[in-house]
N, C-alpha and C positions, 0 to 999 in steps of 0.2 A: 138513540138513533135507530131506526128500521129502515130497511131495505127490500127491492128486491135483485138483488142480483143475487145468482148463484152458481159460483165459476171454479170447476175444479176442485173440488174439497173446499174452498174458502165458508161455504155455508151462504144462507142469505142476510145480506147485507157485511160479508165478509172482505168483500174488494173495497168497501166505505173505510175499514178495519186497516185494513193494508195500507190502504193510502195513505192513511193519516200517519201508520205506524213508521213507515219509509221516510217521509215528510218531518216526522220528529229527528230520524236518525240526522237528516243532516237536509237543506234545503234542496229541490230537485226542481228540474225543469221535465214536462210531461212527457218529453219521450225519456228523459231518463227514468222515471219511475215505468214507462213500458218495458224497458229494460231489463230494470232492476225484479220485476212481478217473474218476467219471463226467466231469470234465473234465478229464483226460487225455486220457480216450478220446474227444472229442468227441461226447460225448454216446451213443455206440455200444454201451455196455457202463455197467450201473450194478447193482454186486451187492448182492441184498436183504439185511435185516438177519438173516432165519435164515441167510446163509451166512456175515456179517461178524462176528457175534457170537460163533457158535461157535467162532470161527478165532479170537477176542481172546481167548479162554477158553483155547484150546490154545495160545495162546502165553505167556499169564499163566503155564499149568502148567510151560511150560518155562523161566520163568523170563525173560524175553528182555521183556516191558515189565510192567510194575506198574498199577493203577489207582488213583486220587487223588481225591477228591472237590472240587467246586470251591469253592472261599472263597466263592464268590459266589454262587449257586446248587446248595443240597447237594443235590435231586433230580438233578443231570448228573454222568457221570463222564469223566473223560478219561483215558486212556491215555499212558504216557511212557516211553523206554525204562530197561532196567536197565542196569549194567555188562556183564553178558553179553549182552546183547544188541548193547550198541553193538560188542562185538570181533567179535558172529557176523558181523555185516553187514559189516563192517572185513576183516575173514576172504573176505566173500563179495562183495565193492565192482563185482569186474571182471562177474560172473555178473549181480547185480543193474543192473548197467547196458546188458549185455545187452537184460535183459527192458523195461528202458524206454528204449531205443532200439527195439525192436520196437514197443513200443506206442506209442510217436512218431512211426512208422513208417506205421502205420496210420493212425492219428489223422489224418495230413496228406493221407491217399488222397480222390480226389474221392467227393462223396458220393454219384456214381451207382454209380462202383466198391462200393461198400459196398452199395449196395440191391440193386443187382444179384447180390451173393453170396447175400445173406439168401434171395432168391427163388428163387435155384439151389439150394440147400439146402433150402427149404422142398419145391420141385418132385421132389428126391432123396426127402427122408422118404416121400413122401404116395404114389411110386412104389413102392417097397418096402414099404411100410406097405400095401399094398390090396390085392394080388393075385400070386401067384406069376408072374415072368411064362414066357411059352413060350421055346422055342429063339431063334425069330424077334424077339420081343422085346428078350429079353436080348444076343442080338445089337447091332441098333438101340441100346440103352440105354449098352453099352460102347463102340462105336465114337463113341458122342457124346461119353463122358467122356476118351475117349483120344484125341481129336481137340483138348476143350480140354486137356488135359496137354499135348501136343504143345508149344500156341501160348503158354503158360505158361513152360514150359521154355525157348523159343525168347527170350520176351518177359525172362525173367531173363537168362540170355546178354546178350542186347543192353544190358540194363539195368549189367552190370558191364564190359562194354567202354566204353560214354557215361560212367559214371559218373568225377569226379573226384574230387580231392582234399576240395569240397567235396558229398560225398554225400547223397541226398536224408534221412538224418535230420538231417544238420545244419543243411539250409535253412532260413531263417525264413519263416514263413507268417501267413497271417492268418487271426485272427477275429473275424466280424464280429457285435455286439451290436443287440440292439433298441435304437434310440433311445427315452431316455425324462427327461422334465423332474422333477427332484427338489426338494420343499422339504424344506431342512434347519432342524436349529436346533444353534446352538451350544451345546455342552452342556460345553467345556474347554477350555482355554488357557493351553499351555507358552512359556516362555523358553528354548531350547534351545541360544541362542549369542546375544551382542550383534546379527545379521544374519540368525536364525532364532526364527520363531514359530513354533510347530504347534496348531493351533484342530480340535479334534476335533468334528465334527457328529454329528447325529443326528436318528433321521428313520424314520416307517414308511415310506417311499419305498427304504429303501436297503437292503431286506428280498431286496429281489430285484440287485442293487445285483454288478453284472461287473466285473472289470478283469485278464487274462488278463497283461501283460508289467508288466514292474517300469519302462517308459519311455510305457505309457500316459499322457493325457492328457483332465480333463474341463476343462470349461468352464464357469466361475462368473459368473453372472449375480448383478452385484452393486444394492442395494436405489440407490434415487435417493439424492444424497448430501443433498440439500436438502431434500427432505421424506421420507427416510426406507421409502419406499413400496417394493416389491415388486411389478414388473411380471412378470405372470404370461401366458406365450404361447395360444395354441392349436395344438394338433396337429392337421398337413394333410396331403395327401400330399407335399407341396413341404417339408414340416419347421415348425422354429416358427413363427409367424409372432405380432405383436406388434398388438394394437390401434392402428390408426392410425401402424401402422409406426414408432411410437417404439421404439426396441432401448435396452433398459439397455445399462452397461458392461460388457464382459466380459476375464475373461482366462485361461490355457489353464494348468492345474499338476495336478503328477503325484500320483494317489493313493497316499499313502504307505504308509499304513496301512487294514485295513476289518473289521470285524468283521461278520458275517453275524445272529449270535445275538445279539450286543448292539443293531443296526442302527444301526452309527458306522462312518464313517469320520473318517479324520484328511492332514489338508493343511498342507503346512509354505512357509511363506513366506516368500520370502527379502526383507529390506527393503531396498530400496534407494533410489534417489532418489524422493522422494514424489509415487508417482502414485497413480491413485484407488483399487487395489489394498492397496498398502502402506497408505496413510489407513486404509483400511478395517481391516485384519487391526491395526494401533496400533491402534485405537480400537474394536475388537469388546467386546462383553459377554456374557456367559453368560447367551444366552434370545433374540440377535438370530437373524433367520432372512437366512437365503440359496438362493438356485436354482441346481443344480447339473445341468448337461447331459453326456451319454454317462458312458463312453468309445464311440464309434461302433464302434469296432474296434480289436482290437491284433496287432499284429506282433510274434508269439513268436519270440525267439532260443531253439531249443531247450538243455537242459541237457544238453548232451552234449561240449562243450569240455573239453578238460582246463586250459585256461589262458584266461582273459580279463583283458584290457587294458582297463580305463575311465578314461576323461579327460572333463576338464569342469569348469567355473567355478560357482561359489554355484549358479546357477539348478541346474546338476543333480545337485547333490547328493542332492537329495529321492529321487533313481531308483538314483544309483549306493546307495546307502547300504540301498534295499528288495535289489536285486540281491546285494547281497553278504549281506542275512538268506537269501536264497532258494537260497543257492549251495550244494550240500550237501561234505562234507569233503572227500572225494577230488579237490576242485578246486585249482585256484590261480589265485591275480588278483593283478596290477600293477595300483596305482589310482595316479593323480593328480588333485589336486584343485587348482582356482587361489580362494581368499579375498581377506580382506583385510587379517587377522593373523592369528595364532596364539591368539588370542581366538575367533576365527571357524572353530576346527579343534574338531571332534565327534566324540563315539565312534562306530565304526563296526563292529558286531556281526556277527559271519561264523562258520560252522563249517569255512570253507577255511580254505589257507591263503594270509592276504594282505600284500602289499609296501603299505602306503602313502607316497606323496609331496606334503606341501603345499607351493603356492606361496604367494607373500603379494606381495601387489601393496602394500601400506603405504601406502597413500593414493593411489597410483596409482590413474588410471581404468582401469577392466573395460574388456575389450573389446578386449584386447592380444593381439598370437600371443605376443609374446617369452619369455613364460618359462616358456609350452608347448615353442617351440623348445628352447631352454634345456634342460628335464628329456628332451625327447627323446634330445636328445644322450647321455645318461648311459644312457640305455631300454636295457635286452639284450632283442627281444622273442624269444619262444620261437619255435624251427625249425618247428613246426607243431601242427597240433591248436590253434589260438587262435584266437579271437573279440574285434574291437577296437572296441569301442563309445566314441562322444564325441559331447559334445553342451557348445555356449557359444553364445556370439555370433554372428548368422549367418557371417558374414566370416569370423570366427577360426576357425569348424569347417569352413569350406567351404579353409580354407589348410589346416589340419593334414590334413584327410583327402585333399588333395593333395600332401602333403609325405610322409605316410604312402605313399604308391600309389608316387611317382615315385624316393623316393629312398629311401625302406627295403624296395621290393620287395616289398609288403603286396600280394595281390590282392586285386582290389576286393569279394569275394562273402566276404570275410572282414573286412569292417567297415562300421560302419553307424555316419552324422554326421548331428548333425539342429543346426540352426539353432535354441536353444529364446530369444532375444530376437535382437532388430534394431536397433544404433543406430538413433535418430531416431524410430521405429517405436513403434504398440502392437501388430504382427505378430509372431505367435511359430510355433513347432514346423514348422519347414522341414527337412524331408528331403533332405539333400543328396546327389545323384547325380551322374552324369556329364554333363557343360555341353556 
């Protein structure tokens, strides 16, 4: 396939690349994929629908995805790949990853670096666009452009001598969200395993509604359990703040699921010993409402791993489980999961390809390293190119990811442990670093 488009780092014919690539992830309708392009790119780069649509057209004509109308809505259409499509991309895996490593690339540049080119370019047109210039000029005009070539050239250099094993697309960065307080209302309510509920909301609040990493976290502000009531904050510059300082309960779980167009999300709860959380999710009804805060910000692991390691007990399942929908084919992941039987083991839907391993604690209490230990022993992990994400008990991810560093030679810029409950505790989602 050749191209000419050339948008922002994508290269030419690298938005044909995108599309298609998005389109495999999961069917889209064309302004979600304007979307979805535009936060990639952080925001930098958002192509209009004359140029998204023409391009669905041309690739309809070649056969490579189909359009479908939706059960639910026959005014939308969504786009999904064909047979031949899935082999062009299959065909074309290593190129395409290419083009979003560059635009990953980009994406994570500061954003003065980025306004800064706009206005060098802008300063470029509007010289050459106005007046022929003289000898003298044109002079002046190249030694400035070959002056920044120079320090450009110089600045890549250096950039590939520093650079390691862990290179700057594969670093994890963050984005940061507007805070915003959501009422929801409960609109459904799955049984997903004897130790999983999933309560889908919904809400015009959640219209505009972020969550950038498959390990985000919001924070649920739950109603009084005695009367029932919904305490509603005010926004200050200091954040929410509560009338007369009473603060509802709250507690911190990973958006699973979000639909933009429907305006639902969905939260899966893991039940355990009954604290005011679990009561609540047992006891929901289709029509209660609930407040739901951020995510403030998320810390992207980019997709650029050939191999990812995730580990984790009930509570993160909810993350591991988005992560593996999000992972595209050409991947591969070793999971480990710790339960509490084989009752409490879920489908886990991936277009990688994945190894899973559950534990069964069998009545045992959580909050165990031992048969994390255990599976590690068995673990082969990959010589490189992996990313090892884990997340349980504070205690219990704060050992493995010292078990992982000391004694399997893991460096540390190559895995990420987060604390998501605390014996004793209602403290959750602790990032675990170096002590």
């Amino acid at each position: 396939m050749r191209g000419k488009s050339n948008h922002k780092g994508f290269g030419h014919g690298g938005l044909r690349w995108v599309v298609l690539h998005l389109i495999a992830q999961k069917p889209r309708h064309g302004y979600e994929l304007i979307k979805a392009i535009q936060e990639m790119t952080n925001g930098d780069y958002s192509p209009s629908a004359g140029m998204i649509y023409p391009l669905l057209t041309e690739l309809q004509e070649k056969q490579l995805i189909r359009m479908q109308v939706c059960a639910e809505d026959a005014r939308k259409q969504s786009y999904q790949m064909t047979e031949l499509g899935h082999q062009v991309i299959d065909a074309y895996k290593e190129h395409i990853q290419e083009i979003l490593n560059r635009i990953n690339i980009r994406a994570q540049q500061p954003k003065l670096v980025i306004d800064t080119l706009h206005i060098l370019k802008k300063e470029v047109r509007e010289v050459l666009a106005g007046r022929p210039l003289n000898a003298e000029e044109a002079e002046i005009f190249v030694n400035a452009l070959k002056t920044a070539a120079t320090t450009l050239q110089q600045l890549k250099q250096d950039t590939r001598v520093k650079t390691s094993t862990a290179t700057l697309d594969k670093k994890p960065y963050r984005v940061r969200h507007h805070l915003k307080f959501r009422i929801v209302t409960v609109q459904d309510i799955f049984n997903i395993s004897p130790s999983l509920i999933r309560i889908v909301f919904q809400g015009e609040d959640l219209a505009d509604f972020k969550s950038e990493s498959f390990d985000d976290h919001v924070k649920l502000f739950f109603p009084d359990a005695a009367t029932g009531h919904l305490l509603k904050p005010e926004m200050t510059e200091q954040g929410l703040k509560f009338a007369d300082d009473i603060k509802p309960i709250t507690r911190d779980y990973t958006p699973r699921l979000f639909d933009l167009d429907a305006k639902t999300l969905a939260i899966d709860f893991v039940i355990h010993d009954a604290g005011p959380a679990t009561k609540w999710a047992q006891h929901a009804n289709i029509g209660d409402q609930i407040a739901i805060g951020g995510p403030r910000s998320s810390m992207v692991i980019p997709m650029v791993y050939q191999h990812y390691v995730l580990m984790g007990d009930d509570t993160a399942l909810p993350a591991i489980a988005r992560r593996l929908e999000e992972l595209p084919a050409s991947a591969q992941a070793t999971v480990i999961i710790e339960v509490n039987s084989p009752a409490d083991e879920i489908v886990l839907d991936s277009a990688a390809k994945v190894q899973v391993t559950w534990l069964h604690r069998e009545g045992q209490a959580s909050g165990q390293v031992t048969l994390f230990q255990q599976a590690l022993q068995n673990l082969s992990l990959p010589q490189q190119n992996y990313f090892i994400w884990l997340a349980a008990e504070t205690q219990v991810a704060r050992q493995l990811r010292k078990i992982l560093v000391e004694q399997y030679q893991v460096a540390k810029h190559a895995i990420k442990a987060a604390g998501y409950w605390q014996r004793g505790t209602s403290s959750a989602h602790t990032v675990i670093d170096d002590e």
